[in-house]
LOFILUM-428912 format. One record per residue (C-alpha): residue number from 1; residue in one letter; x, z, y. Coordinates in pm, 1 decimal. Layout:
N
    n  res         u         w         v
  NUM    A         X         Z         Y
...
This chain:
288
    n  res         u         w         v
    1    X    1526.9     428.0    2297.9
    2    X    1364.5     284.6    1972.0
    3    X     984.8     431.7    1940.7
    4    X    1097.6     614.7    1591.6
    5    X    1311.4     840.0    1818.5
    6    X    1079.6     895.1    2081.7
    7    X     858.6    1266.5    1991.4
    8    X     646.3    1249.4    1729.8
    9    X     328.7    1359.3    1927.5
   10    X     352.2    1029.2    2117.9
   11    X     258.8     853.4    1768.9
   12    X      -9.3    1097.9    1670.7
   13    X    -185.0    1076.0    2009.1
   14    X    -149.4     691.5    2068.6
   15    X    -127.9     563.0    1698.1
   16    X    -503.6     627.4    1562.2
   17    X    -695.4     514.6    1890.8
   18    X    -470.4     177.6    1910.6
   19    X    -511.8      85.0    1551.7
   20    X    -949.3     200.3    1607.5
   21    X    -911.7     -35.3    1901.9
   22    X    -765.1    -300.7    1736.0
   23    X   -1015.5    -286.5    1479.8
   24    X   -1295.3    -248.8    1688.8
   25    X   -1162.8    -597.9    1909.6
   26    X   -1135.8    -763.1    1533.2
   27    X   -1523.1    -689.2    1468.0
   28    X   -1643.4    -746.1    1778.0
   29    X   -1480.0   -1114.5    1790.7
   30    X   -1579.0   -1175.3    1430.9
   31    X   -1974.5   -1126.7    1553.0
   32    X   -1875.9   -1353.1    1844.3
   33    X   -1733.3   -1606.4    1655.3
   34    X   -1995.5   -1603.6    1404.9
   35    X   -1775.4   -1515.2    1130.2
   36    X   -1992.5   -1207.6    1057.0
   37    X   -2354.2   -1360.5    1099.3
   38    X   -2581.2   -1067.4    1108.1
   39    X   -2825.3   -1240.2    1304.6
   40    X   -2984.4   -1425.6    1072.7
   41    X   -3250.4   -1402.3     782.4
   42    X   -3089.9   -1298.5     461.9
   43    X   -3446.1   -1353.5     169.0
   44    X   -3348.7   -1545.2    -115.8
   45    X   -3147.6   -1832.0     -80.0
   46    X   -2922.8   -1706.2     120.6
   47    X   -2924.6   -1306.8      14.8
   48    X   -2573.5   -1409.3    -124.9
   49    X   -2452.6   -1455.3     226.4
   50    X   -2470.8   -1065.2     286.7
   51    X   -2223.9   -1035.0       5.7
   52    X   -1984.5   -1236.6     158.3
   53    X   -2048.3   -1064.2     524.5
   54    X   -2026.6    -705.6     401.0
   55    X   -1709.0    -820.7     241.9
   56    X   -1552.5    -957.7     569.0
   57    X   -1646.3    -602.4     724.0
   58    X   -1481.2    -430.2     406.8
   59    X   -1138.3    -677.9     413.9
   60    X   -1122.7    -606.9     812.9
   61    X   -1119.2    -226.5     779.3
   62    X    -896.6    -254.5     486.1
   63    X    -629.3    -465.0     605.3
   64    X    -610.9    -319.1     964.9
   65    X    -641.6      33.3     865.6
   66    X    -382.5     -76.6     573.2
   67    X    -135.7    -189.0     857.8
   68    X    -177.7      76.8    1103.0
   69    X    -122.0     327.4     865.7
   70    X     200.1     216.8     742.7
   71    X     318.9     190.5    1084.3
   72    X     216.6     507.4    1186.1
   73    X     326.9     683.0     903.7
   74    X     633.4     525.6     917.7
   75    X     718.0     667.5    1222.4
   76    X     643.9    1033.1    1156.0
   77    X     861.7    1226.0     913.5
   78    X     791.0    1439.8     644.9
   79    X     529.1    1301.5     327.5
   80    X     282.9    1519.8     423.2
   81    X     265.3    1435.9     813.5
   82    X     267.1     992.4     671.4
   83    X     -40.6    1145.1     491.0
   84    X    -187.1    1325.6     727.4
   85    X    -155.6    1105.3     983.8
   86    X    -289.0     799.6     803.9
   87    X    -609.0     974.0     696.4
   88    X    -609.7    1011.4    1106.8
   89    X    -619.3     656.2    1145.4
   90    X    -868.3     601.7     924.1
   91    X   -1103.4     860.1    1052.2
   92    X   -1054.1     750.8    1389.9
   93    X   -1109.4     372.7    1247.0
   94    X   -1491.9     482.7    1193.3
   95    X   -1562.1     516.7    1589.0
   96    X   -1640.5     118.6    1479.2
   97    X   -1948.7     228.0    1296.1
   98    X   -2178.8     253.6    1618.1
   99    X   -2100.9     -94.2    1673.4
  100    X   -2147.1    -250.3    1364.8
  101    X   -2509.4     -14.9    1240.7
  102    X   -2611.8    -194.4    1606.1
  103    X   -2543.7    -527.6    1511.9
  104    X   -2661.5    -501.9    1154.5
  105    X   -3029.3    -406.1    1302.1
  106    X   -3030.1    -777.3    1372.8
  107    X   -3023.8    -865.2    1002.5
  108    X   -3309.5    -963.2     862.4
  109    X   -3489.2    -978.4     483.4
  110    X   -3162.4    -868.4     332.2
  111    X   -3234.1    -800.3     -50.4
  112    X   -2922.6    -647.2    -119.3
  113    X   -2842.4    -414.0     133.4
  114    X   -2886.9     -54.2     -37.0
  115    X   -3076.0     178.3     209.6
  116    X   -3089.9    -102.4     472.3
  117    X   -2838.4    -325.4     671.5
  118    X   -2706.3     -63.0     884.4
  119    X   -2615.1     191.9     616.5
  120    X   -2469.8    -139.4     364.0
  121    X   -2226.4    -211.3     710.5
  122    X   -2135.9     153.1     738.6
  123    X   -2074.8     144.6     350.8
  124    X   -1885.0    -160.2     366.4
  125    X   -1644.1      -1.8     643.8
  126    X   -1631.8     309.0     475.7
  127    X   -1472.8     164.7     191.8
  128    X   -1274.1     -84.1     382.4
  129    X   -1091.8     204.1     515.2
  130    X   -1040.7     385.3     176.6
  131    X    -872.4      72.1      74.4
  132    X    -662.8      56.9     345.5
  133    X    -565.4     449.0     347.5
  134    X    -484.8     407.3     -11.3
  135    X    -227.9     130.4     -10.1
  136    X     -70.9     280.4     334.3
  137    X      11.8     624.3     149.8
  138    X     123.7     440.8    -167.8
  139    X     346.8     230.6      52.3
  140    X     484.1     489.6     285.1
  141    X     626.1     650.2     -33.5
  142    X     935.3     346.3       5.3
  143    X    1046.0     133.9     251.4
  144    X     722.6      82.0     512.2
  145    X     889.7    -200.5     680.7
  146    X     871.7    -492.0     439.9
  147    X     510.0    -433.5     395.7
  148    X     425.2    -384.1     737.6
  149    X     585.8    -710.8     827.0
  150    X     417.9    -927.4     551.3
  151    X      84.1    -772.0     587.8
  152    X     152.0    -836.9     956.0
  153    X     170.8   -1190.9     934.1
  154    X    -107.9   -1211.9     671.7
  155    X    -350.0   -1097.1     898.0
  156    X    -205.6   -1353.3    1184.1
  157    X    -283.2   -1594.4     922.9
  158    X    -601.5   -1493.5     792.4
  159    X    -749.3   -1464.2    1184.0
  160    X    -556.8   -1877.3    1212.7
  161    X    -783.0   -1998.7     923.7
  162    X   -1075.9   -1811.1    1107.4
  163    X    -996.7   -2036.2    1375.5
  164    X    -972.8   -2318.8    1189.0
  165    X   -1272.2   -2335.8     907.5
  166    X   -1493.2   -2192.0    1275.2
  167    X   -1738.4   -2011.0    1025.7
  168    X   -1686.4   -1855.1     714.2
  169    X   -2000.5   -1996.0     478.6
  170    X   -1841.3   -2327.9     534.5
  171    X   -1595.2   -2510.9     344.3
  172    X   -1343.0   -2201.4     308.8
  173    X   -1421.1   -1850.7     386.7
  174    X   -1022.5   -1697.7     434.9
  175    X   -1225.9   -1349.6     428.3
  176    X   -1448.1   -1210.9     195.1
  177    X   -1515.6   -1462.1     -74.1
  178    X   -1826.2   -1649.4     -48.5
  179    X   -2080.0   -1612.5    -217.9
  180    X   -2141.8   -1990.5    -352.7
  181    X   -1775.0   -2066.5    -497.3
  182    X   -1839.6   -2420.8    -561.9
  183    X   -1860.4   -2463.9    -199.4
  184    X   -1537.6   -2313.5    -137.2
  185    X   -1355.8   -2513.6    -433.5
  186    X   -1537.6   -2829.3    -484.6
  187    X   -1367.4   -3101.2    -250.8
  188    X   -1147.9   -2899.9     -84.0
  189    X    -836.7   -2972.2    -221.8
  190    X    -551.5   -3213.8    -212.2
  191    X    -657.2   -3494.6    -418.5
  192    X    -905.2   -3303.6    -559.4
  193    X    -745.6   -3160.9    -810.2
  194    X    -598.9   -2833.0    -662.9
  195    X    -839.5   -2601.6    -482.1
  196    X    -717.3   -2531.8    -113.5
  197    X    -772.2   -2162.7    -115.7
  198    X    -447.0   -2193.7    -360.2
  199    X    -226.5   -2377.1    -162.0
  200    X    -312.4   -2177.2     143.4
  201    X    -195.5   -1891.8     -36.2
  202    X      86.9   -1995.4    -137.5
  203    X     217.9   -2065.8     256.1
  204    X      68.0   -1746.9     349.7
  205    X     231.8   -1524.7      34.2
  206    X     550.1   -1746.3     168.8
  207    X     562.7   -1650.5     484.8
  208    X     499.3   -1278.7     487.2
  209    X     745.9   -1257.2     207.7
  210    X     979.4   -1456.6     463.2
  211    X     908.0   -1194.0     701.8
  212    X     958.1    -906.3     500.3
  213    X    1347.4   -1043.9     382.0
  214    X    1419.6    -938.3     746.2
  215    X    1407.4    -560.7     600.9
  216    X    1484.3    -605.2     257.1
  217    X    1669.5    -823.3     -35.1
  218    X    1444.1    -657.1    -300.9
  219    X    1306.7    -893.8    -529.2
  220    X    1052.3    -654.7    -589.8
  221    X     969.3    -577.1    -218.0
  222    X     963.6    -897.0     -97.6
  223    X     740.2    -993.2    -436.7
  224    X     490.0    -739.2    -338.9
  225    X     486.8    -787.9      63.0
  226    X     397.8   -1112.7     -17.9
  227    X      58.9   -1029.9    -255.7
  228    X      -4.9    -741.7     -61.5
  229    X    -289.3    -899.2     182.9
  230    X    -397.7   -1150.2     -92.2
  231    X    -488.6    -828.0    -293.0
  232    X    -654.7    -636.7     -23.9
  233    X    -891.2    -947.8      59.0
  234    X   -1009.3    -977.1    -310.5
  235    X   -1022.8    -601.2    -355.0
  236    X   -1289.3    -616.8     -62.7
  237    X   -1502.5    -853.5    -213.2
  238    X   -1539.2    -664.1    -524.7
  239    X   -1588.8    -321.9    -370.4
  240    X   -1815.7    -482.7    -135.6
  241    X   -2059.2    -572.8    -448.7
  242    X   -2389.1    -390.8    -477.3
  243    X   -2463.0    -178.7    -790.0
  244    X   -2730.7    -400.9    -895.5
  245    X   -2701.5    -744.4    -864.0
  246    X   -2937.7   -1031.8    -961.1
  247    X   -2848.8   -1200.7   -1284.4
  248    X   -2778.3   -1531.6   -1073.6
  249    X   -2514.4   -1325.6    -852.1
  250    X   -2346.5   -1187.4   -1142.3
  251    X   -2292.9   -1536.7   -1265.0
  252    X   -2099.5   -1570.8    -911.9
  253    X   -1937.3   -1239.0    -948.8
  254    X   -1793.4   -1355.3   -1264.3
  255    X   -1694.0   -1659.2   -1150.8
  256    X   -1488.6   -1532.7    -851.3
  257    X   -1230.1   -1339.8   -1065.3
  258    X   -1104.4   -1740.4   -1117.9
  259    X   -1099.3   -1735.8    -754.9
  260    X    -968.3   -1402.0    -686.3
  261    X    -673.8   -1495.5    -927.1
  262    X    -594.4   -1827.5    -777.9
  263    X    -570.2   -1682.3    -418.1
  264    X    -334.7   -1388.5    -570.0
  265    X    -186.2   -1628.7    -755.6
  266    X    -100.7   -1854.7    -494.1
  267    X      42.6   -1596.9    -275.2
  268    X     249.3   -1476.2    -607.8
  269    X     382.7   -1775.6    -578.1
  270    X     499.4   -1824.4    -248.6
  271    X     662.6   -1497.1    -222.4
  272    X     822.4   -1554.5    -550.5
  273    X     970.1   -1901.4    -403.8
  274    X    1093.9   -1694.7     -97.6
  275    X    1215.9   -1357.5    -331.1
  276    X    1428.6   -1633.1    -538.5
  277    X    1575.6   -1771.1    -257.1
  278    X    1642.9   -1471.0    -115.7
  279    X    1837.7   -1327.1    -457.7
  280    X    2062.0   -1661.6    -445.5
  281    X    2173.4   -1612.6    -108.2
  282    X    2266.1   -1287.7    -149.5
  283    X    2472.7   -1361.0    -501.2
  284    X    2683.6   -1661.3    -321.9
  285    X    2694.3   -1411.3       6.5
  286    X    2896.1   -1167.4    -253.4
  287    X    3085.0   -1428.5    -425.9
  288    X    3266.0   -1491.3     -95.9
């Protein structure tokens, strides 16, 4: 029996713990793995580094709570149950604010943190989750599955470059943008000449569009499944930004809508590649 026949409670009772536990597994491994520092001094120098830390925490919530809520909402019927139920997930998403407010207290001479480290992380998740509960009830309005399957793979990609790049102030940080972009640019790139944060995204936009064709030949959907993590991840930087930033981290803030474009770019085109292909098929699939 598929799971969208089984009863509906079994998604409402299961659904919002698994996705809160899956969340919680993501942040707790990203403080492990030293992707989300907190124990270290943030005074000037390296205050920047909290930007790029609270905006991990923001693109974590976001895409997870993104994902879970499209496939829980997918599997209930009725648009006011896919609401209901994905404002569920993200409430019971927040049971990962004990954990992070503890592992903020290590943090130390943090300039920008408003109100202290433990209420920026709580912030940070807070609107993580927003984000995420937002584009789950804008996509459960259509076809869930095409988005749930490229955001899917997004995220297996995003947690692969984790592996890779081993910490995310060095050479390329896949989330949360960091706070020096030259570091992230400069040198990084085939030849030299095109940043690698592009090209990743253009694999990554590929493949989750390439995922998505499994439930759709929409141009459109696939088009979209494919950008769909790529804008999530910049979102979170930005909405991760304090309301008063030094005049030396607006210079950065500035400078990362080139980023922020050439990682949504590069997934745009990716996607596109695989949304063209897709169209082809499909017309010589008719023709015969």
């Amino acid at each position: 029996m598929p799971l969208a026949a089984k009863p509906h409670w079994i998604v409402w009772l299961l659904g919002p713990p698994a996705v809160a536990a899956i969340l919680l597994a993501q942040l707790v491994i990203a403080e492990r793995t030293g992707l989300l520092p907190f124990d270290q001094s943030f005074a000037a120098g390296l205050d920047g580094e909290w930007l790029t830390l609270s905006a991990t925490v923001t693109g974590l919530a976001a895409v997870t709570s993104a994902l879970g809520g499209i496939v829980a909402s997918g599997l209930v019927p009725g648009s006011r149950a896919r609401i209901g139920i994905v404002v569920l997930v993200a409430a019971a998403d927040l049971t990962s604010v004990p954990f992070l407010r503890g592992a903020a207290r290590e943090a130390r001479d943090v300039i920008l943190a408003a109100g202290g480290p433990e209420n920026s992380v709580t912030v940070a998740l807070v609107v993580g989750l927003g984000l995420g509960a937002v584009t789950a009830v804008v996509v459960s309005a259509g076809d869930w599955r095409p988005a749930a399957a490229g955001l899917a793979v997004t995220t297996a990609a995003l947690w692969a470059l984790v592996a890779v790049s081993g910490r995310t102030a060095v050479g390329l940080a896949p989330l949360g943008l960091p706070s020096d972009l030259l570091r992230a640019v400069n040198g990084s790139g085939p030849g030299g000449w095109l940043p690698l944060p592009a090209v990743l995204w253009v694999v990554i936009g590929g493949a989750s569009a390439l995922a998505a064709r499994r439930f759709t030949t929409s141009r459109v959907s696939l088009l979209l499944s494919g950008v769909l993590g790529a804008v999530l991840v910049c979102l979170s930087y930005f909405a991760a930004w304090p309301g008063e930033p030094y005049v030396d981290h607006l210079t950065v803030h500035t400078s990362a809508f080139s980023l922020t474009m050439m990682l949504v770019g590069g997934a745009a085109l990716g996607a596109g590649i695989v949304s063209l292909a897709a169209v082809r098929t499909n017309d010589r699939a008719r023709t015969t």
